[in-house]
TORVEXZA-268567 format. One record per residue (C-alpha): residue in one letter; chain; y, z, x. Coordinates in pm, whole numbers, plus 50000, padded with zeros to 5 digits. Example, Ala and Ser with C-alpha at 12.3 -4.5 7.8 and 13.67 -1.06 7.14 Angstrom:
2
{rec 'A' 'A' {49550 50780 51230}};
{rec 'S' 'A' {49894 50714 51367}};
//
This chain:
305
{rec 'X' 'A' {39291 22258 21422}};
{rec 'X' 'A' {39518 21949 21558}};
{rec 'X' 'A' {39743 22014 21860}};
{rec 'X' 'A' {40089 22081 21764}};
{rec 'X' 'A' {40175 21706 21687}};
{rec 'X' 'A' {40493 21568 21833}};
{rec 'X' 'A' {40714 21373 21592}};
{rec 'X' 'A' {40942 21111 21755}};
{rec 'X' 'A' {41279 21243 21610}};
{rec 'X' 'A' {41562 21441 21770}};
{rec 'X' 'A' {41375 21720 21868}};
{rec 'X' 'A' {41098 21927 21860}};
{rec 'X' 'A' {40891 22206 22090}};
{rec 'X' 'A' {40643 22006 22315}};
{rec 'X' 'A' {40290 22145 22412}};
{rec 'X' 'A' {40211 22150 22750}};
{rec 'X' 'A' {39897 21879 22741}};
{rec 'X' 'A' {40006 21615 22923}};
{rec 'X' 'A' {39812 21364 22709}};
{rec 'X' 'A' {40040 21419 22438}};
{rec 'X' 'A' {40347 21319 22608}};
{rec 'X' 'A' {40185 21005 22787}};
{rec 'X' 'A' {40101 20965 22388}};
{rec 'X' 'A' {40467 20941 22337}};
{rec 'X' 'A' {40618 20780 22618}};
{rec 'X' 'A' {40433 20489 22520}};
{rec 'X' 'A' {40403 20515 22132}};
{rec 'X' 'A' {40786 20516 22121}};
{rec 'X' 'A' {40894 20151 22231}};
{rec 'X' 'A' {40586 20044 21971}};
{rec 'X' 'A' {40766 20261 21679}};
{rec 'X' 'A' {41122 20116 21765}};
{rec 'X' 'A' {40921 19758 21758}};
{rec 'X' 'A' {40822 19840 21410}};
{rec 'X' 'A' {41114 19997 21255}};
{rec 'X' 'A' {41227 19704 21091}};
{rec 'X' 'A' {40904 19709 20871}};
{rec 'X' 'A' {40862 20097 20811}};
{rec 'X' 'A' {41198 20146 20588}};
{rec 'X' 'A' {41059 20423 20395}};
{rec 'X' 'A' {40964 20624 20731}};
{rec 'X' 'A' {41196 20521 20966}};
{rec 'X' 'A' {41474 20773 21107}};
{rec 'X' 'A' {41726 20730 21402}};
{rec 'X' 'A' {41641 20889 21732}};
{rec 'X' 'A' {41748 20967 22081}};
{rec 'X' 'A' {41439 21022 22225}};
{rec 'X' 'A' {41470 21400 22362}};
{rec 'X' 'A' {41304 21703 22289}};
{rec 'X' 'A' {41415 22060 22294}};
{rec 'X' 'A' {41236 22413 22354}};
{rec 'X' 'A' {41387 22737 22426}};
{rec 'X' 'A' {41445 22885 22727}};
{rec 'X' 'A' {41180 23184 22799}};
{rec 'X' 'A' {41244 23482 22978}};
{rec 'X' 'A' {41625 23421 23047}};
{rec 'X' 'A' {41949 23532 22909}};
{rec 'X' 'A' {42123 23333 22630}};
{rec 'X' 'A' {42465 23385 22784}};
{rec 'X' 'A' {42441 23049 22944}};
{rec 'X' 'A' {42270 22895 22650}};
{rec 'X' 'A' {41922 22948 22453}};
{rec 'X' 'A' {41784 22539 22392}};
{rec 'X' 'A' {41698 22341 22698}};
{rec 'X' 'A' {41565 21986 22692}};
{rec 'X' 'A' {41208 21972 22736}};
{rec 'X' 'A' {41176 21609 22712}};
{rec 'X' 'A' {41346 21278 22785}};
{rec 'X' 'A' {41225 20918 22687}};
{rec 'X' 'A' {41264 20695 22988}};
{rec 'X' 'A' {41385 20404 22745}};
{rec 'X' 'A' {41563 20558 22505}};
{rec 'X' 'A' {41915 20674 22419}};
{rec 'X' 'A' {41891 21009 22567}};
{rec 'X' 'A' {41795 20892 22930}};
{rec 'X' 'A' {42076 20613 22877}};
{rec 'X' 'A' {42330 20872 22843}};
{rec 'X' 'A' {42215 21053 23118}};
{rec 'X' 'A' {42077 21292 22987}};
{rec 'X' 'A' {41745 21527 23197}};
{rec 'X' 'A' {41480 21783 23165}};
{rec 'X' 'A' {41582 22116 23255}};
{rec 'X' 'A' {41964 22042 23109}};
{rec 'X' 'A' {42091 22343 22886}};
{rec 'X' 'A' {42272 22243 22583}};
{rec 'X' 'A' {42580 22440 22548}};
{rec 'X' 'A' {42794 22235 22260}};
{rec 'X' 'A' {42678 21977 22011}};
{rec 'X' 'A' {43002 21780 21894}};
{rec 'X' 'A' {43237 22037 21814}};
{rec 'X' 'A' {43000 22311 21781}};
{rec 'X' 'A' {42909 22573 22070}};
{rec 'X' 'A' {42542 22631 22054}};
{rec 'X' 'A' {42486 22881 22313}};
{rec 'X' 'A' {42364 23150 22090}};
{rec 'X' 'A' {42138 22962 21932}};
{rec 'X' 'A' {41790 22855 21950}};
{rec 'X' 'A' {41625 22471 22030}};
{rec 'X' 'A' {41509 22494 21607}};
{rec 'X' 'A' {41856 22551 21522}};
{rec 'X' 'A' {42040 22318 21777}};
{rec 'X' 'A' {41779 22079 21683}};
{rec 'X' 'A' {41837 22080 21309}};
{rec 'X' 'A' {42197 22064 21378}};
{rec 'X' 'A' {42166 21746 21540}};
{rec 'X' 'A' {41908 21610 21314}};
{rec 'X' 'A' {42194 21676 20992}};
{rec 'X' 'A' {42489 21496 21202}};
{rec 'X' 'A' {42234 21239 21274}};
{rec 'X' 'A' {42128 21195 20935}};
{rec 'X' 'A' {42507 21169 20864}};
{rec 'X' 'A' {42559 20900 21093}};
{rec 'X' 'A' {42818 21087 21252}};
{rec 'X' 'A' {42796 20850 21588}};
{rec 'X' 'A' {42802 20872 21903}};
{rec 'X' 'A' {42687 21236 21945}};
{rec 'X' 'A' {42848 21419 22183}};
{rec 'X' 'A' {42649 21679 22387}};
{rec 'X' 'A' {42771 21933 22588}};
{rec 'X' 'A' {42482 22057 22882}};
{rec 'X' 'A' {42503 22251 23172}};
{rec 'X' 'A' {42314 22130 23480}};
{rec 'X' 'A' {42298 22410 23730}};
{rec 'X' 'A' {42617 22526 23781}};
{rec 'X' 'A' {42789 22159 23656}};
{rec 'X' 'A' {42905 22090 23290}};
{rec 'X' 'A' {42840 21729 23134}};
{rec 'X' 'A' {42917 21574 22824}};
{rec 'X' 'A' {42754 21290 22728}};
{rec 'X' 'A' {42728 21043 22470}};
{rec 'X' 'A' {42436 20954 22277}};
{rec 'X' 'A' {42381 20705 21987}};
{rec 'X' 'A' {42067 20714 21788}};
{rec 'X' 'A' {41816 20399 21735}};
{rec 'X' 'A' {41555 20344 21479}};
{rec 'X' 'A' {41182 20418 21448}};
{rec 'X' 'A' {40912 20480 21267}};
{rec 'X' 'A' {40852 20832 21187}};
{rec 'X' 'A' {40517 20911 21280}};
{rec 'X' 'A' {40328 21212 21415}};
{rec 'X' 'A' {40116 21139 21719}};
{rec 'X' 'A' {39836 21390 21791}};
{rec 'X' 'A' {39613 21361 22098}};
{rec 'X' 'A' {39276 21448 21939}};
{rec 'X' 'A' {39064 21678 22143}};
{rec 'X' 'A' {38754 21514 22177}};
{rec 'X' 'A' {38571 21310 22419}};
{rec 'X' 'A' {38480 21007 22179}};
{rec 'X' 'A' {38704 20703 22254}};
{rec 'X' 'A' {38874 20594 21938}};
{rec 'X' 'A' {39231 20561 21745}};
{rec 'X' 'A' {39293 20630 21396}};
{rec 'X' 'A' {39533 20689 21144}};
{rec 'X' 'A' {39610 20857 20805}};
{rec 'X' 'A' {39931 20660 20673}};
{rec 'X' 'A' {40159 20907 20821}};
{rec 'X' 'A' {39996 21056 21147}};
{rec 'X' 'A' {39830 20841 21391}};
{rec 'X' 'A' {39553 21022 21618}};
{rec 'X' 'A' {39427 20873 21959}};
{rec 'X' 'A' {39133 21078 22096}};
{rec 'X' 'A' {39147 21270 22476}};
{rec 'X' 'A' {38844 21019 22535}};
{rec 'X' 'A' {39032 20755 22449}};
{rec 'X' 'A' {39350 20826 22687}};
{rec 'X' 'A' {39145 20905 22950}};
{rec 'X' 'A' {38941 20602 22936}};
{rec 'X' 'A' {39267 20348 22890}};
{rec 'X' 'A' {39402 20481 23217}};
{rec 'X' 'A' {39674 20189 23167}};
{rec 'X' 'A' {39939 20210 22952}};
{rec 'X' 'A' {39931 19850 22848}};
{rec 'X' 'A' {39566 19913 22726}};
{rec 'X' 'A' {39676 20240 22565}};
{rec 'X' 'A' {39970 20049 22391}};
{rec 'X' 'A' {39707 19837 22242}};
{rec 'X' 'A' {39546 20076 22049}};
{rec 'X' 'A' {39850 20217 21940}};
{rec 'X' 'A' {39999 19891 21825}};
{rec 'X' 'A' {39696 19834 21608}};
{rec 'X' 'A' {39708 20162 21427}};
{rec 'X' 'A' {40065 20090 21403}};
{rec 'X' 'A' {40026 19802 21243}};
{rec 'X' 'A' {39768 19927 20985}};
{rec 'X' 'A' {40055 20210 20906}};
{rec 'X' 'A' {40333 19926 20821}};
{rec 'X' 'A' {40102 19733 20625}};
{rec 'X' 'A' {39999 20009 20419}};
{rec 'X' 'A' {39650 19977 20523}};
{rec 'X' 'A' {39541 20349 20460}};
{rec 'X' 'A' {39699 20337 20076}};
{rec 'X' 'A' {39545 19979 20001}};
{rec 'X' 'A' {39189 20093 20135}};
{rec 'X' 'A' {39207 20422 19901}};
{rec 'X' 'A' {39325 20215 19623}};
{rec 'X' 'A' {39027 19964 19680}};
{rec 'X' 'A' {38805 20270 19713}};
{rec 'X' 'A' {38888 20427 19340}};
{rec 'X' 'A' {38871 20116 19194}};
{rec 'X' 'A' {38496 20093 19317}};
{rec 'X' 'A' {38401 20415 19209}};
{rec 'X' 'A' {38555 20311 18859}};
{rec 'X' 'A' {38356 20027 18841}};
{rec 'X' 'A' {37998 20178 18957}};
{rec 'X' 'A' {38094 20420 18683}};
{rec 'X' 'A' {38168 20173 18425}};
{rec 'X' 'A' {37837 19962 18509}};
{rec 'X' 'A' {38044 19696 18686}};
{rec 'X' 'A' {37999 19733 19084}};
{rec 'X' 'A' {37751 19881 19318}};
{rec 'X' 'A' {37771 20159 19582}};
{rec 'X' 'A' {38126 20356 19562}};
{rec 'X' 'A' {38047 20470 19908}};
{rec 'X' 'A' {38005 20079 20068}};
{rec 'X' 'A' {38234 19912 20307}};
{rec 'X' 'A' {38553 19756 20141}};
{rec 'X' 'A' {38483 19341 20158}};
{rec 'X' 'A' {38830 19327 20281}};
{rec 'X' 'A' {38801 19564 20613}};
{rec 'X' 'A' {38753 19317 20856}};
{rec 'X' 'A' {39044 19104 20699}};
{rec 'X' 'A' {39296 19434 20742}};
{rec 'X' 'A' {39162 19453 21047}};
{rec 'X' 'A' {39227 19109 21148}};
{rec 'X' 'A' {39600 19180 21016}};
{rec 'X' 'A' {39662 19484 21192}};
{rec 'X' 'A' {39547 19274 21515}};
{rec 'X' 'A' {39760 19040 21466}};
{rec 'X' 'A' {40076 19259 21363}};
{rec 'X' 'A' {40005 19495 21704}};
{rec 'X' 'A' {39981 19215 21904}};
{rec 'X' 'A' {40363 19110 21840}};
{rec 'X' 'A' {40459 19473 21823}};
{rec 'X' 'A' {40311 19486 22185}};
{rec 'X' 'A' {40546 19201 22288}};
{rec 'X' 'A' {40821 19329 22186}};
{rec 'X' 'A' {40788 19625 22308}};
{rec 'X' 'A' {40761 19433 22658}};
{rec 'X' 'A' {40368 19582 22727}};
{rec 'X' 'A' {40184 19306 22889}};
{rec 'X' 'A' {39951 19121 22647}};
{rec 'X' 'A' {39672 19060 22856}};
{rec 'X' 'A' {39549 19437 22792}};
{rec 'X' 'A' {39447 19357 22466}};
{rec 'X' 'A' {39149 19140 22652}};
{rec 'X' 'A' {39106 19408 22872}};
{rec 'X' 'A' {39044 19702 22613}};
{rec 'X' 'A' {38783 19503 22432}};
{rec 'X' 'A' {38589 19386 22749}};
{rec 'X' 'A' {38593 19743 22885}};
{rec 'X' 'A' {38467 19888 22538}};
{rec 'X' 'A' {38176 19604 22600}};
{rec 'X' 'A' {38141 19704 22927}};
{rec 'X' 'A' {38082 20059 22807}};
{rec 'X' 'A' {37853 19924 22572}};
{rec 'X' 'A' {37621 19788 22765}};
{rec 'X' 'A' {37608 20054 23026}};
{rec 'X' 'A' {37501 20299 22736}};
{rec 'X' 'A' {37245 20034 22674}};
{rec 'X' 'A' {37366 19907 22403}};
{rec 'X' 'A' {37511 20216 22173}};
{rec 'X' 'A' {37845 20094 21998}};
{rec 'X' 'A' {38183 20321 22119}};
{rec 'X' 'A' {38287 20492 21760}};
{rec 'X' 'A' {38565 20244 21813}};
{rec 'X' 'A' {38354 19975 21773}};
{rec 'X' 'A' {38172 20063 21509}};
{rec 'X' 'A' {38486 20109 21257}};
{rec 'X' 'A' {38590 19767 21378}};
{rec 'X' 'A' {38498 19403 21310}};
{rec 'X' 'A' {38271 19259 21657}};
{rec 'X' 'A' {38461 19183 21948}};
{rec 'X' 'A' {38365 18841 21972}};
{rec 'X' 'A' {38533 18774 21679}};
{rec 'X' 'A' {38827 18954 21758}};
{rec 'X' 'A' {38909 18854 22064}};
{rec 'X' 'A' {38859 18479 21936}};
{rec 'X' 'A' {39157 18504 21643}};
{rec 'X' 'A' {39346 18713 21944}};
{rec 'X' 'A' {39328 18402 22138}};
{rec 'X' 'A' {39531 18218 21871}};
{rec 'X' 'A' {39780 18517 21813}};
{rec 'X' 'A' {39841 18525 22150}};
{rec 'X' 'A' {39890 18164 22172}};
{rec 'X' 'A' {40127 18138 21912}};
{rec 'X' 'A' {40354 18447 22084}};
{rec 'X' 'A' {40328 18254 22411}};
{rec 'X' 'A' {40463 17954 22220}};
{rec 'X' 'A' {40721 18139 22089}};
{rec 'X' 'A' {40865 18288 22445}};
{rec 'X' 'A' {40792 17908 22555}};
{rec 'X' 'A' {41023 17786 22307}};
{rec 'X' 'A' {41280 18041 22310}};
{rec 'X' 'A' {41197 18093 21952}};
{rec 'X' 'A' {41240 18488 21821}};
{rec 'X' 'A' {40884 18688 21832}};
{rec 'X' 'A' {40877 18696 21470}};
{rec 'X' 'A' {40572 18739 21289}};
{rec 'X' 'A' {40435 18416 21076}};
{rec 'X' 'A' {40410 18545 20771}};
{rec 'X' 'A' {40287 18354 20411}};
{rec 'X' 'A' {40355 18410 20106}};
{rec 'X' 'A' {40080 18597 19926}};
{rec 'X' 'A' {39985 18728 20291}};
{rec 'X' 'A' {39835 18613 20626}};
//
């Protein structure tokens, strides 16, 4: 079974692994970055989490935040961890629990009833702060448990393996390979592949293809797209570009101290020598950009890349 996954929305009950919220605090500048391209699963946030209070009276209040985004909204207003919420708007909330309170602000939210107003208590002092929600995408993050080092995604949920966040020690480098999974999320990779996949399968059966189970002829071209998409994500979402290098020299520095035995991550992707080449020219053209003062928009064709 997955850890408890955390969504980046208005709330939610974190789990205590640490991984998971490093997996957050820098996953969420990367799904603001993208929001503009993930309509269909984007939803405003503030960027705090709520649990409820264990082992204490709900006189003073049940839901206390469990988690604040440095960059977000939430932190902006001033809001902090340990900070009881008492009143949301117009509502006292001290009876009930973070799942409520959280739903409450998640319908206000939804109604773009703006700013919300929150109500905490912070030890014996009562705030209320403002807080106005900001786009992203809306997708779960788990932090899988095992030691491989690899990132993947399903469409909707986008897993980065304990191996993997131990091993990127650098949030840059970690940004990377969320960017890139990103990316394959917004371009609806996962969809394209299983509609590639089906149509194989009908053709073996109807006489006019080979093996169903064969690599698509277009992977290394989404991959190639998805590097190129993540690397503008990464700029802006200010992480510094050069860790895109980094990860792939590392992985080949890995590589070659296992004599020679491919990372999982390398073997679902296209060689790194060939990666890191079209990188070059991505990263080129985003340098010209800042250079410029041009916007760190994407460059696009019609019909594709």
């Amino acid at each position: 079974m997955l850890p408890l996954p955390l969504q980046p929305g208005t709330w939610f009950r974190p789990p205590a692994e640490t991984m998971q919220i490093r997996l957050l605090d820098v996953a969420y500048p990367l799904l603001m970055a993208a929001a503009p391209w993930c309509p269909f699963d984007m939803e405003p946030t503030y960027g705090l989490f709520l649990r409820d209070r264990s082992g204490e009276s709900s006189l003073h209040g049940r839901a206390v935040v469990a988690y604040v985004h440095p960059r977000l909204p939430a932190a902006d207003a001033g809001l902090s961890v340990g900070d009881v919420v008492l009143q949301v708007n117009t509502v006292s909330v001290t009876a009930d629990s973070a799942a409520r309170v959280g739903q409450l602000i998640d319908r206000l939210t939804r109604a773009k009833i703006q700013p919300l107003q929150l109500d905490v208590l912070r030890g014996n002092e009562r705030r209320t702060l403002a807080l106005t929600a900001v786009p992203a995408c809306h997708y779960a993050l788990h932090a899988l448990p095992t030691n491989l080092i690899n990132g993947i995604t399903d469409g909707r949920r986008i897993g980065v393996t304990q191996g993997a966040l131990r091993f990127f020690s650098s949030d840059d480098e970690l940004g990377w390979i969320l960017a890139h999974e990103i990316a394959h999320n917004i371009l609806n990779h996962v969809q394209n592949a299983k509609l590639q996949a089906m149509l194989r399968t009908f053709l073996v059966a109807s006489g006019e293809g080979s093996d169903p189970t064969g690599p698509s002829p277009s992977g290394p071209s989404l991959e190639a797209q998805a590097d190129y998409v993540g690397a503008y994500l990464m700029a802006q979402a200010g992480y510094d570009l050069s860790a895109i290098k980094r990860v792939w020299e590392r992985l080949q520095r890995l590589e070659a101290r296992q004599g020679g035995r491919k990372s999982r991550l390398a073997h679902t992707h296209p060689s790194t020598t060939a990666r890191l080449a079209a990188l070059e020219i991505t990263l080129r053209e985003i340098e010209t950009r800042r250079q410029t003062g041009q916007p760190l928009q994407m460059g696009f064709k019609e019909g594709g890349f």
